[in-house]
py3Dmol code that shows the C-alpha trace and the ligand (Angstrom):
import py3Dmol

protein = """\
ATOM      1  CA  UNK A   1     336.521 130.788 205.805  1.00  0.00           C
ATOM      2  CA  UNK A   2     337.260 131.200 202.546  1.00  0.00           C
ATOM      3  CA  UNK A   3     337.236 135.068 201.889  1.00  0.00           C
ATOM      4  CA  UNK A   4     336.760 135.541 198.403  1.00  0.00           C
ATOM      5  CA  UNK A   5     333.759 133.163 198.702  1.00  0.00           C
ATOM      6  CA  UNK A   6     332.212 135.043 201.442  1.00  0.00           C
ATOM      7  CA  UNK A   7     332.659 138.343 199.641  1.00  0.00           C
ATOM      8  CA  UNK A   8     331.223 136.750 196.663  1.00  0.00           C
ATOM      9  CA  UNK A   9     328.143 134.948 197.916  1.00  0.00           C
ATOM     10  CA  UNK A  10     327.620 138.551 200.048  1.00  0.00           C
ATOM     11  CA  UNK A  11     326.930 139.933 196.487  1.00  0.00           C
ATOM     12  CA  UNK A  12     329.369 143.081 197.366  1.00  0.00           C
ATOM     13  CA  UNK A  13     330.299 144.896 193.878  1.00  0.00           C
ATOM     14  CA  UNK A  14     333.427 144.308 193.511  1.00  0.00           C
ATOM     15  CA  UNK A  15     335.973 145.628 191.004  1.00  0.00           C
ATOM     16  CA  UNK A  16     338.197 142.874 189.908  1.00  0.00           C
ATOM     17  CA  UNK A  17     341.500 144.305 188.768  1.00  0.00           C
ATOM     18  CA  UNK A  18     343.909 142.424 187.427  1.00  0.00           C
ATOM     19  CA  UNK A  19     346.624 143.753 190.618  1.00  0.00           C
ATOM     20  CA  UNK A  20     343.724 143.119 193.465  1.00  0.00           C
ATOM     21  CA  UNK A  21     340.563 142.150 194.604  1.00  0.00           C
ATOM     22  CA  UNK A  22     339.307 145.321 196.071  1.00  0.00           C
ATOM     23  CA  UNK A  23     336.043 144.677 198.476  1.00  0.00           C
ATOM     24  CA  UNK A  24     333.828 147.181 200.000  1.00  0.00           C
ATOM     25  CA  UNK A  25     335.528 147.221 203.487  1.00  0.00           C
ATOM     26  CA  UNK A  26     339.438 145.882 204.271  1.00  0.00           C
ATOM     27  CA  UNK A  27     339.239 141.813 204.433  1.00  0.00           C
ATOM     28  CA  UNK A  28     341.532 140.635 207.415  1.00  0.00           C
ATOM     29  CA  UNK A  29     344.890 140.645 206.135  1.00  0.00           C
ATOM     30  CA  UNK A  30     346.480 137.381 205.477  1.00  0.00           C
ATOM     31  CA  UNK A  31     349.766 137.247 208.651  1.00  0.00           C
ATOM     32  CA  UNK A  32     353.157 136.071 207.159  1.00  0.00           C
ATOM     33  CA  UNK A  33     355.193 135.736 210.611  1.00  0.00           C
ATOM     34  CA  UNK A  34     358.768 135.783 209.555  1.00  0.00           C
ATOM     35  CA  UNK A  35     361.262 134.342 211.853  1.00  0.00           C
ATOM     36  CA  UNK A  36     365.307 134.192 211.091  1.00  0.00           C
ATOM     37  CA  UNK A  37     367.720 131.661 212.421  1.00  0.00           C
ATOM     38  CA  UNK A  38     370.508 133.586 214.284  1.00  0.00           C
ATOM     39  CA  UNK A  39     373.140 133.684 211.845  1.00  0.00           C
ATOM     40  CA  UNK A  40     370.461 135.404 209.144  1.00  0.00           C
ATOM     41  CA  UNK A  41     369.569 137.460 211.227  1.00  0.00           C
ATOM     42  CA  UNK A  42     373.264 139.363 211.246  1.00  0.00           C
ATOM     43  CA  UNK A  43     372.531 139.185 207.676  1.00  0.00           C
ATOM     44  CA  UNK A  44     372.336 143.248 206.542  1.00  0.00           C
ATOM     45  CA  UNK A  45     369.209 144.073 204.805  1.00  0.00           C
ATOM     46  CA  UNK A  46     367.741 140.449 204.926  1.00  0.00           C
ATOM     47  CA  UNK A  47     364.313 141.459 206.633  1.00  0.00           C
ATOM     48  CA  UNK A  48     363.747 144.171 204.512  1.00  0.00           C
ATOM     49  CA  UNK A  49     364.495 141.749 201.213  1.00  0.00           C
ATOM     50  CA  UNK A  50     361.833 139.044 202.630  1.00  0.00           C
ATOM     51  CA  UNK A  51     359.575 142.058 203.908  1.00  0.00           C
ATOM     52  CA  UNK A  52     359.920 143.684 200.572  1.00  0.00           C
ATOM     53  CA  UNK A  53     359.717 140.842 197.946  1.00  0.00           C
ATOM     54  CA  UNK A  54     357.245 139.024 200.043  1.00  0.00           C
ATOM     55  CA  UNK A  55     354.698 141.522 200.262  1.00  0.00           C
ATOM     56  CA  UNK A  56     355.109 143.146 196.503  1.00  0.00           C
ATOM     57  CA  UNK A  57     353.955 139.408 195.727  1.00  0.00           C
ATOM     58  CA  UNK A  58     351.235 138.863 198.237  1.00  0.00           C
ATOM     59  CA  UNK A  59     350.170 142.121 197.749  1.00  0.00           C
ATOM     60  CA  UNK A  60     348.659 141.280 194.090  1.00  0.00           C
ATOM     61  CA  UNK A  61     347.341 137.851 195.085  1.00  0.00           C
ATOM     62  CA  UNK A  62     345.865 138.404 198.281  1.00  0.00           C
ATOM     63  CA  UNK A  63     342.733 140.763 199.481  1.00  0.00           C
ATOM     64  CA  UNK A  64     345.509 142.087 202.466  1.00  0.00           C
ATOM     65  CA  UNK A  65     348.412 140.735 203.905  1.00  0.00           C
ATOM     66  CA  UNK A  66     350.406 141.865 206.798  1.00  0.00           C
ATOM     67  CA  UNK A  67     354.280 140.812 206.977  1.00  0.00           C
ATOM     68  CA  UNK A  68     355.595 140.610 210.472  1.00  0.00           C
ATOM     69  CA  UNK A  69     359.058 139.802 211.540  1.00  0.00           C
ATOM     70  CA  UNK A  70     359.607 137.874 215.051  1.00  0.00           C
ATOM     71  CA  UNK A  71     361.239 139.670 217.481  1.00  0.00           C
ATOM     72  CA  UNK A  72     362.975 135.970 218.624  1.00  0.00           C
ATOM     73  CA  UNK A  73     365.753 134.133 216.337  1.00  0.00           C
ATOM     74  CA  UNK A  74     365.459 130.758 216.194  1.00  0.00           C
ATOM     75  CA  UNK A  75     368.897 128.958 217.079  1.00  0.00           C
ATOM     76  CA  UNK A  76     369.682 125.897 214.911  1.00  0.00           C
ATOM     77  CA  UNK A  77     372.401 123.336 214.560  1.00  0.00           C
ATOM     78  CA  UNK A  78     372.238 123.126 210.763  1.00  0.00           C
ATOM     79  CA  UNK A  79     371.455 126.351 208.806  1.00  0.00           C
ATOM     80  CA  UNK A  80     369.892 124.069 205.714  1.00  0.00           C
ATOM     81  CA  UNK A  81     369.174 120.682 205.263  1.00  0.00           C
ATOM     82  CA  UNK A  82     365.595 118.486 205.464  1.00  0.00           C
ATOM     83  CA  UNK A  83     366.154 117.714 208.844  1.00  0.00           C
ATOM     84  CA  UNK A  84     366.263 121.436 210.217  1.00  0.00           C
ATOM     85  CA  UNK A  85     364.133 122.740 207.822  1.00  0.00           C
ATOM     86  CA  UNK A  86     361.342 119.935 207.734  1.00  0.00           C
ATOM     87  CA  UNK A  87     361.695 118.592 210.472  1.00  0.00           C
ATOM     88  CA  UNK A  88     362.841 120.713 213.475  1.00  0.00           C
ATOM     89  CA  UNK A  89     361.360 123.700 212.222  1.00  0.00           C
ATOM     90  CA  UNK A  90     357.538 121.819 211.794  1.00  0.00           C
ATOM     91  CA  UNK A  91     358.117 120.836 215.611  1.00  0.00           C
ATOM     92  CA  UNK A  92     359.378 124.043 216.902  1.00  0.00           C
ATOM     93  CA  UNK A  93     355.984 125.506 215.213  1.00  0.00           C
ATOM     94  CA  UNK A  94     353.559 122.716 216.613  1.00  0.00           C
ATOM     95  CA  UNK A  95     355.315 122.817 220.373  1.00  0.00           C
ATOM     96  CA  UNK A  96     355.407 127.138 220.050  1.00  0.00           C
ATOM     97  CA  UNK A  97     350.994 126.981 219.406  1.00  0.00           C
ATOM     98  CA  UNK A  98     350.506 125.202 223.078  1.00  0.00           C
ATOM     99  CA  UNK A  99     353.297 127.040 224.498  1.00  0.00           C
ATOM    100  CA  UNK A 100     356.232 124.477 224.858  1.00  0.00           C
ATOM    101  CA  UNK A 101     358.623 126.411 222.581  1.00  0.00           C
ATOM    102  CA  UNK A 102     359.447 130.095 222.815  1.00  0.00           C
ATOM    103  CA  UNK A 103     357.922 131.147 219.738  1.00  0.00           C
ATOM    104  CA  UNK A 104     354.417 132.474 219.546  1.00  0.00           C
ATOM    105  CA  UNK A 105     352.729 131.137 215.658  1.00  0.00           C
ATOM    106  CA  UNK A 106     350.185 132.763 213.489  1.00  0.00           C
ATOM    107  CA  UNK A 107     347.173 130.974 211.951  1.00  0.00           C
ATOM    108  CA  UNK A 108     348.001 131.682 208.078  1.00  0.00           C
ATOM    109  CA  UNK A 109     351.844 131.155 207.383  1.00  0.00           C
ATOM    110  CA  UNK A 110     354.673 130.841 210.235  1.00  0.00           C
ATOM    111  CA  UNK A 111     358.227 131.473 207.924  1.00  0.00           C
ATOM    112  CA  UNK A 112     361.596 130.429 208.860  1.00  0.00           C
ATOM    113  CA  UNK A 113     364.234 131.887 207.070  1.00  0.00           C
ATOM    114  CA  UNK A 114     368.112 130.222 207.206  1.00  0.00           C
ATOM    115  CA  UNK A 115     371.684 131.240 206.331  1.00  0.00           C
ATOM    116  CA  UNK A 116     372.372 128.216 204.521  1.00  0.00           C
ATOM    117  CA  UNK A 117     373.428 127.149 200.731  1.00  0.00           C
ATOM    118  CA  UNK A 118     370.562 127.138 198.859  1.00  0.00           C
ATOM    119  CA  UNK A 119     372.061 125.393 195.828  1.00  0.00           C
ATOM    120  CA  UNK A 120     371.575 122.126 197.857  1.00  0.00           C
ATOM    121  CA  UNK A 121     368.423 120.156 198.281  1.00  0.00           C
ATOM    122  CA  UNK A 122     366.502 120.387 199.723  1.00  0.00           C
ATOM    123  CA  UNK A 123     366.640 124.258 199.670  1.00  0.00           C
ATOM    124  CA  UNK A 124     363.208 124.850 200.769  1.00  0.00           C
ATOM    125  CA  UNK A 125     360.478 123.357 202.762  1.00  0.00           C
ATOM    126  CA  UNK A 126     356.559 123.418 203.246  1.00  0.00           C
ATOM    127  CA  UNK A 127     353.339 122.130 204.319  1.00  0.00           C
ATOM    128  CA  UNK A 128     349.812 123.690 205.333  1.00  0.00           C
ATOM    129  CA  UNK A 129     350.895 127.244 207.321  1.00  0.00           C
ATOM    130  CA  UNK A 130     354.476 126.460 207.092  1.00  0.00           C
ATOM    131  CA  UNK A 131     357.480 127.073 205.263  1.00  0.00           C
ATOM    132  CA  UNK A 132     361.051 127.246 205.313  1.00  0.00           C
ATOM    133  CA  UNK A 133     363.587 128.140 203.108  1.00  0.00           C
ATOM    134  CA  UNK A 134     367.750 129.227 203.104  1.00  0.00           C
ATOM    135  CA  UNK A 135     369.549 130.939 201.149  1.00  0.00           C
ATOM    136  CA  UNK A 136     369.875 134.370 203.527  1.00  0.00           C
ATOM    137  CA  UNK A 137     373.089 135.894 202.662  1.00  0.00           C
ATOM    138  CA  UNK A 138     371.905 135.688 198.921  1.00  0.00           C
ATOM    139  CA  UNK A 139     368.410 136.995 199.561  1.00  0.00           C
ATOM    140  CA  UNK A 140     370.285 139.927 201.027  1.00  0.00           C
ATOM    141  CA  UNK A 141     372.658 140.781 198.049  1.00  0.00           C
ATOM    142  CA  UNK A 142     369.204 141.465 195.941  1.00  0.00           C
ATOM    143  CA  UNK A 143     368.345 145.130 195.656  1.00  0.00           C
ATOM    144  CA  UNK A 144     365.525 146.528 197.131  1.00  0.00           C
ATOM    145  CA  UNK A 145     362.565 144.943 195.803  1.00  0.00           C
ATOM    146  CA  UNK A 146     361.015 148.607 195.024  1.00  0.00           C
ATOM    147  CA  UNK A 147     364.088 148.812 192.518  1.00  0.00           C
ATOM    148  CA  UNK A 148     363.987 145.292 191.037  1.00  0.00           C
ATOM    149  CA  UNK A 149     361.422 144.472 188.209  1.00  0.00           C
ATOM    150  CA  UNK A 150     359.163 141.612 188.610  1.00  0.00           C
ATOM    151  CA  UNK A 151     360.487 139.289 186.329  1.00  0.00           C
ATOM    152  CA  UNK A 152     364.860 139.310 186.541  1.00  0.00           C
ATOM    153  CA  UNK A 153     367.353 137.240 185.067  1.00  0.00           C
ATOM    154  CA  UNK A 154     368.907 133.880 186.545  1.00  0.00           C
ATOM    155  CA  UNK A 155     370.947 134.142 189.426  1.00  0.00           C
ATOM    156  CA  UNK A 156     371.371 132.483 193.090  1.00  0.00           C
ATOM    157  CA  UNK A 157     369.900 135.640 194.975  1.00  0.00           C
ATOM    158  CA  UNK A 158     366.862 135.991 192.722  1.00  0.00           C
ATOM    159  CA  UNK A 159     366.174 131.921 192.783  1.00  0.00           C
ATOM    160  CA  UNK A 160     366.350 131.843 196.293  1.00  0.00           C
ATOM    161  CA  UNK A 161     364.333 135.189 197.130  1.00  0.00           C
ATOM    162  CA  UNK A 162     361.996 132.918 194.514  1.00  0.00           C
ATOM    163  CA  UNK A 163     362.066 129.871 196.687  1.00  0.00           C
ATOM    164  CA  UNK A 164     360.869 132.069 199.439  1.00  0.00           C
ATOM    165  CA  UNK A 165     357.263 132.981 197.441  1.00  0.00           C
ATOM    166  CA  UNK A 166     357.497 129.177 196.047  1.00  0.00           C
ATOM    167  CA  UNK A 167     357.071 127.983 199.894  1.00  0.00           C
ATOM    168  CA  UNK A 168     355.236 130.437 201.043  1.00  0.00           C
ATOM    169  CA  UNK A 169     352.887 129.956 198.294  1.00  0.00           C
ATOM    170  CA  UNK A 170     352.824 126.038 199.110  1.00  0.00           C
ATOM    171  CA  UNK A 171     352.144 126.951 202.779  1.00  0.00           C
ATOM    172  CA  UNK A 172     348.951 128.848 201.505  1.00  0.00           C
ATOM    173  CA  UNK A 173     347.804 125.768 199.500  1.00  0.00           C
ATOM    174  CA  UNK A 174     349.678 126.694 195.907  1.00  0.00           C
ATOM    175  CA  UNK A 175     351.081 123.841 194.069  1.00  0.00           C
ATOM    176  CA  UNK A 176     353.616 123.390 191.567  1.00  0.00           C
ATOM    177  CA  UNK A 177     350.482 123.361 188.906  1.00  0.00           C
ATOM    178  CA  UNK A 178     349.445 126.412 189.904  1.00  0.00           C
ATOM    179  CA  UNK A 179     352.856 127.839 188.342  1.00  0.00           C
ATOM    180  CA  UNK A 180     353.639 128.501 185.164  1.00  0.00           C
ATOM    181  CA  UNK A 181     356.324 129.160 182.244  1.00  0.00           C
ATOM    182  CA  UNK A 182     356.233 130.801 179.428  1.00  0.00           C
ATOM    183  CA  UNK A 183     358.285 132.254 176.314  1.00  0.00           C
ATOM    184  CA  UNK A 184     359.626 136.399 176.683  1.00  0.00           C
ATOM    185  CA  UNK A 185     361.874 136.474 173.462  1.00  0.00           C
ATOM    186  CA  UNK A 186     364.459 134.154 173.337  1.00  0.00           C
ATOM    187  CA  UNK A 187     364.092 133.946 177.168  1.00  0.00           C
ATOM    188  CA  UNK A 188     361.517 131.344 179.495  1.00  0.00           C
ATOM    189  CA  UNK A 189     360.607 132.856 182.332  1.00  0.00           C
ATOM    190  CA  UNK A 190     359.295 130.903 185.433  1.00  0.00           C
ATOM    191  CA  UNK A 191     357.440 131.616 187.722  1.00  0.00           C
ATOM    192  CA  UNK A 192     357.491 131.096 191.473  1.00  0.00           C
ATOM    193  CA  UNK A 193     355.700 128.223 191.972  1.00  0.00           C
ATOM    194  CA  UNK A 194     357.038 126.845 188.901  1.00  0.00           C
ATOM    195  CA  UNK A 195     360.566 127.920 190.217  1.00  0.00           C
ATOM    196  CA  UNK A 196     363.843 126.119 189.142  1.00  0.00           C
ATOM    197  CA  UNK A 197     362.173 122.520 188.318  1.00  0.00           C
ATOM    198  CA  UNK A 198     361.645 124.082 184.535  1.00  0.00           C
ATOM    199  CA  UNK A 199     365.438 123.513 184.191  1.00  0.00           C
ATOM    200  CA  UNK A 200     365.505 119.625 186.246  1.00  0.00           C
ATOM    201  CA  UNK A 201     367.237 116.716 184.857  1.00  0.00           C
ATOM    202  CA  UNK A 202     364.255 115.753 183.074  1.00  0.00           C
ATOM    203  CA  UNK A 203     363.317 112.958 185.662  1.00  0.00           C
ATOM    204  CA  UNK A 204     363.040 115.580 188.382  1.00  0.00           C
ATOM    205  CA  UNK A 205     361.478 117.997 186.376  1.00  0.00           C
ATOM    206  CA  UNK A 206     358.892 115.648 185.343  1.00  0.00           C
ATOM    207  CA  UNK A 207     358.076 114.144 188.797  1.00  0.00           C
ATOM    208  CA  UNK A 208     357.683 117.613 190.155  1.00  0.00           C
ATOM    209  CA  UNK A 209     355.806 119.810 187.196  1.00  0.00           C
ATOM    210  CA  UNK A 210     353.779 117.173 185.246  1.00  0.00           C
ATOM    211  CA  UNK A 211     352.950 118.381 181.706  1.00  0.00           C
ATOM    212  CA  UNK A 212     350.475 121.132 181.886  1.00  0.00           C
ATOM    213  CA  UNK A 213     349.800 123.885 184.601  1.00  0.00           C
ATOM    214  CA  UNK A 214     346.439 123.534 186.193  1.00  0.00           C
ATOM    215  CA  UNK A 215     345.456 126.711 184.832  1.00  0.00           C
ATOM    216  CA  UNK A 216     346.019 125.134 180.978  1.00  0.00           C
ATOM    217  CA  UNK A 217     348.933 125.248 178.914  1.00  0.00           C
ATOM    218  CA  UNK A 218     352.015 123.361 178.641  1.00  0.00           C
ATOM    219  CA  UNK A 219     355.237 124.133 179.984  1.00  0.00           C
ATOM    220  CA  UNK A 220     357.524 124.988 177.538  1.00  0.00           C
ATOM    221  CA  UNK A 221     360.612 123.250 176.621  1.00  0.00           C
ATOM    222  CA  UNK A 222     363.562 124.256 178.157  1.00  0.00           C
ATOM    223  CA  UNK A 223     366.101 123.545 176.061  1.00  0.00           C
ATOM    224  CA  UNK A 224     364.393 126.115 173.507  1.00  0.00           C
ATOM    225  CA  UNK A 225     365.002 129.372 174.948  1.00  0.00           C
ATOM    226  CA  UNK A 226     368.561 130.161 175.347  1.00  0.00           C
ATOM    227  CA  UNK A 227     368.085 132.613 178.693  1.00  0.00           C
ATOM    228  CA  UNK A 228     366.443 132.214 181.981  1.00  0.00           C
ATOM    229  CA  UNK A 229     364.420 134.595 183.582  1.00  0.00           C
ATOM    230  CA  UNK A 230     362.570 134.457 187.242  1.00  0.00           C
ATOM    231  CA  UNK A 231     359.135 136.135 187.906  1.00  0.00           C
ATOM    232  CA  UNK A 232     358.982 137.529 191.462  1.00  0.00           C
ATOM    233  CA  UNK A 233     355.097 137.522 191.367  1.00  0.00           C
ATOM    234  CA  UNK A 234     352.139 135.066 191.536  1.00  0.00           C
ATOM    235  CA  UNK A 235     350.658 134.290 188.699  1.00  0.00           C
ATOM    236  CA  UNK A 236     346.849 134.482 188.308  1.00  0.00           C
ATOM    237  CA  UNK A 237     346.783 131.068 188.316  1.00  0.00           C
ATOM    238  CA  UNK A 238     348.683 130.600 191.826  1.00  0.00           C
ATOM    239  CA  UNK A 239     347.188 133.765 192.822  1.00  0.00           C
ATOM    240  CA  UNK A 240     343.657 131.770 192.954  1.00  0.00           C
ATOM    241  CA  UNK A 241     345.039 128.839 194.619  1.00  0.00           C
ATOM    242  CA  UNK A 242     345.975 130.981 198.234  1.00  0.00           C
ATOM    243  CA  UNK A 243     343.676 130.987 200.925  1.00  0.00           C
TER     244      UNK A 243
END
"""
ligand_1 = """\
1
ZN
Zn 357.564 123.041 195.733
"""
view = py3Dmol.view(width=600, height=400)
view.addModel(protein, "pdb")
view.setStyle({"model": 0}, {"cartoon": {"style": "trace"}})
view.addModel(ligand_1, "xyz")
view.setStyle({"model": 1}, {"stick": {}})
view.zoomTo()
view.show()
């Protein structure tokens, strides 16, 4: 069921604030089940980076959300690539919800989380109540996200801690409309469902972004700001889109 619907047609007052959606008595908490392939998991300080950035995003676009991490890695024979991420990891999912794999999946959004390059495609992967992404042993070298701002400069680690909300947000029904880009000074800032495409080769970026954001509002062009930034948050506009 759709919560915010059922709060809604309940006629509870509810105070809308910009952060939350505050309802009369706690909503059950969206479950993010995070699961790391061996390698990331000898990866210092990774769970508490995808614990940490995960939930300061959820936290503003969803009534409650509860991060858990698997107490099983998941061994693979290729940390990245489509075929363990979107492939394998789909299966391994499918087989673990009528018990033929050793994994034990939730009903909102089962994350696997890899130790490969995430500068190759494709980086990231997701469908309805699944994602994957790599990219651990960068997600680790970001500082705590407590201590980082929500929107941060360009860099490896921040894109791929951004990748992480980008499939997670597909997994809850996001999609690349639902992000969006916009001008901060002589900086363009994207957000996470927006992600990276805003600086394709123009065919990609065009295949994957369209013109406008569903929300209204072109996407800027890149080539006029001379600095990248990366928003670590939903946007209202993506916020609306999870479920
Ligand atoms: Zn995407």
């Amino acid at each position: 069921m759709n919560r915010r619907a059922f709060l809604g047609g309940a006629g509870v007052a509810l105070s809308l604030g910009v952060a939350g959606r505050r309802a009369a008595s706690p909503p059950d908490p969206v479950v993010v089940r995070v699961w790391f392939s061996e390698s990331a998991a000898t990866q210092h300080a990774l769970a508490d980076r995808v614990e940490g950035y995960l939930g300061a995003a959820l936290d503003g676009a969803l009534e409650a959300v509860e991060i858990d991490v698997a107490p099983s890695t998941v061994a693979l024979p290729h940390e990245g690539g489509k075929e363990s991420l979107g492939v394998d990891w789909p299966v391994t999912v499918a087989e673990g919800a009528v018990g033929m794999a050793d994994i034990d999946p939730v009903g909102d959004v089962n994350l696997l989380v890899t130790d490969g390059d995430p500068r190759r495609q494709p980086a990231g992967y997701a469908r309805p109540r699944i994602a994957a992404a790599t990219g651990g042993a960068y997600i680790a070298r970001m500082a705590p996200a407590a201590e980082t701002p929500p929107v941060v400069p360009y860099s490896i680690p921040a894109a791929a801690t951004q990748l992480l909300l980008h499939e997670v947000g597909h997994a809850l029904g996001a999609t690349h409309s639902h992000g969006t880009a916009r001008r901060e000074g002589d900086a363009l800032v994207a957000s996470p469902m927006v992600g990276s495409y805003l600086w394709a080769p123009e065919r990609v970026r065009e295949r994957q972004l369209g013109d406008e954001s569903a929300c209204g509002g072109a996407y800027p062009d890149a080539d006029d700001a001379s600095e990248r930034r990366l928003g670590l948050r939903y946007t209202d506009c993506a916020a609306g889109a999870l479920e």
